[in-house]
C-alpha positions in Angstrom: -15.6 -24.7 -7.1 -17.1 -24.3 -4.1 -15.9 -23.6 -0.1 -17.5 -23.9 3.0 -16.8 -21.3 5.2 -14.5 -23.3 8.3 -11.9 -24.7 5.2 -11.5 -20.6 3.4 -10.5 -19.6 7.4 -8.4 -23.1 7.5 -6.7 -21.6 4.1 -6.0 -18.0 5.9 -4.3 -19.5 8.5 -2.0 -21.7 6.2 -1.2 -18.6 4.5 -0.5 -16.9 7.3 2.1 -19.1 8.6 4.2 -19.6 11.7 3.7 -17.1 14.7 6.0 -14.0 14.3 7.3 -11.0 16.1 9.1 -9.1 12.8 9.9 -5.2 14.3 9.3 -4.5 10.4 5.8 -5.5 11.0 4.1 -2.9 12.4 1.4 -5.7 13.7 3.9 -7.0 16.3 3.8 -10.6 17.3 1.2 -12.6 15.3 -0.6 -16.0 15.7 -2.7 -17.8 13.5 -2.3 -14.2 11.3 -4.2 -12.5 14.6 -1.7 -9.1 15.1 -1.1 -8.1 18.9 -1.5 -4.3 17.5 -5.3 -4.9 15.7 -6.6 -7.8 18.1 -4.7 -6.8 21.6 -8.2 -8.1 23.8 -7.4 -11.6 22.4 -3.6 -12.0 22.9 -4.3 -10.4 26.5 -3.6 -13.9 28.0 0.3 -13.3 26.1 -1.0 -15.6 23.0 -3.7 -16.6 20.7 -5.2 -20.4 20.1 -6.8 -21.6 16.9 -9.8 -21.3 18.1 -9.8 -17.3 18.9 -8.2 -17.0 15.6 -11.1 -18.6 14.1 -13.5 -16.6 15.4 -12.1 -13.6 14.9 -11.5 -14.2 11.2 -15.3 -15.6 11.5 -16.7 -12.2 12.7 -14.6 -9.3 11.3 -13.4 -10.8 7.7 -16.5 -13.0 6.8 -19.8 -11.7 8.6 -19.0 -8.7 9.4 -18.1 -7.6 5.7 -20.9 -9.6 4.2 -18.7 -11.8 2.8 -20.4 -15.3 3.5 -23.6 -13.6 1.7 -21.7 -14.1 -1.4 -21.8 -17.2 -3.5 -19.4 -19.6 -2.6 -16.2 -20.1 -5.0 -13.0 -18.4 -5.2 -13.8 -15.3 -5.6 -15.9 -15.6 -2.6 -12.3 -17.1 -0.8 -9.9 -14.1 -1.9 -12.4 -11.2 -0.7 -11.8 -12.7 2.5 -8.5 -13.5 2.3 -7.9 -9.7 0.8 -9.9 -8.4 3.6 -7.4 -10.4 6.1 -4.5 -8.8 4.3 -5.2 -5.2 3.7 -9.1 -4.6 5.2 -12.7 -6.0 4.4 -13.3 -2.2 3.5 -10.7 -2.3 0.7 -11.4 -5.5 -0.9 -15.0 -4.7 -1.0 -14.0 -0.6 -2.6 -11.2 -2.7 -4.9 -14.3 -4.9 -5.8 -16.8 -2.4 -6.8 -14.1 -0.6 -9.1 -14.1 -3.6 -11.3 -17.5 -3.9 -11.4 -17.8 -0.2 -12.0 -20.3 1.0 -8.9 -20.1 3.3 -6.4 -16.9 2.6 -4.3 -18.5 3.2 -0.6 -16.5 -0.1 0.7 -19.6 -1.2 1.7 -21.3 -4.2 0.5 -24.7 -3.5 -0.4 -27.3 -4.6 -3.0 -25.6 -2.5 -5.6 -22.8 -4.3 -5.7 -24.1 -7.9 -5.5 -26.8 -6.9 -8.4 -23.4 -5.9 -10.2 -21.5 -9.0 -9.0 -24.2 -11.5 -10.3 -24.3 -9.9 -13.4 -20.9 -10.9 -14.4 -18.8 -13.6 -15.2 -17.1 -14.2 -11.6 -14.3 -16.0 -13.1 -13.3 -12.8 -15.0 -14.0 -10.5 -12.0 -12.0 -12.9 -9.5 -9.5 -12.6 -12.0 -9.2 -9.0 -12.0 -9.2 -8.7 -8.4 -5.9 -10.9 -8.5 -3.9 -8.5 -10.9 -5.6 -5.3 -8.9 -3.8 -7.0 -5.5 -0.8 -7.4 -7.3 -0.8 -4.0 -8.6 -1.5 -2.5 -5.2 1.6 -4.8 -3.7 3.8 -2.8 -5.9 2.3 0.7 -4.9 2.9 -0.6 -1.3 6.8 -1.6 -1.7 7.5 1.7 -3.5 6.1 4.0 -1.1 7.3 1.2 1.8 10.5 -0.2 0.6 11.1 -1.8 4.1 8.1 -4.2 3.2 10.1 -5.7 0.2 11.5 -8.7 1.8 7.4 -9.7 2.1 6.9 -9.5 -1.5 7.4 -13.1 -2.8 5.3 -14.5 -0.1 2.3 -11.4 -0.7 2.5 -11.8 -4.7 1.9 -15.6 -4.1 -0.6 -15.3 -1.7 -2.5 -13.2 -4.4 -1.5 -15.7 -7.1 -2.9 -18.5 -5.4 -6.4 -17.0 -6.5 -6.2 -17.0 -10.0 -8.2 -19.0 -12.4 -7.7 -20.3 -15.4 
């Protein structure tokens, strides 16, 4: 399957839901998924529009990572919705552990070499159960973030193939 680049951002912010100001949210209010505590230049004007959020999501979770270099698919849709989630830096390190290279975080020829030498289907796969797995390490060490679990495990489910 493939995805253009605008409808993967469209899917982030459908995931992300309604604005919210949760005090168990260390990100404070959030718009479009855009936090007041990581993106404080663009809710400066006391909110953030669609478009902002677009951009943002544009430069720090797609280019910025190197994540539109990657072919388009699924695969290519939950590295930057895992990057949204929990850090480009991350979902790239989480990456190169399944396709057993050197976890720098960074995405560099040595991991794409590895990346088109596999089946993506089985390595979009794993990255789904290695998100779920890091979920629970996150609600054990943060039981606080519990009540967020249904919506985070299906968020990660949404990504896996048959």
């Amino acid at each position: 399957m493939t995805f253009k680049l605008s409808d993967i951002i469209t899917d982030v912010i459908r995931r992300e839901g309604k604005p919210t100001n949760d005090p168990v949210d260390r990100g404070g209010r959030t718009q479009y998924g855009i936090s007041e505590a990581a993106h404080p230049a663009a809710w400066a004007d006391g909110k953030v529009d669609e478009a902002e959020a677009r951009a943002i999501y544009l430069r720090k979770y797609v280019r910025g990572p190197g994540f539109g270099q990657l072919p388009s698919g699924t695969l290519q849709a939950q590295l930057v919705d895992f990057g949204v989630t929990s850090g480009p830096h991350l979902a790239i390190t989480f990456l190169q552990r399944i396709l057993g290279v050197h976890a720098d975080g960074i995405l560099g020829p040595e991991t794409l070499a590895a990346l088109v030498a596999r089946d993506q289907r089985t390595v979009n796969n794993c990255l789904v159960a290695e998100r779920i797995k890091l979920i629970g390490r996150l609600v054990a060490h943060k039981p606080t973030q519990a009540k967020y679990i249904n919506g985070w495990l299906t968020r990660a489910l949404e990504f896996l193939q048959p």
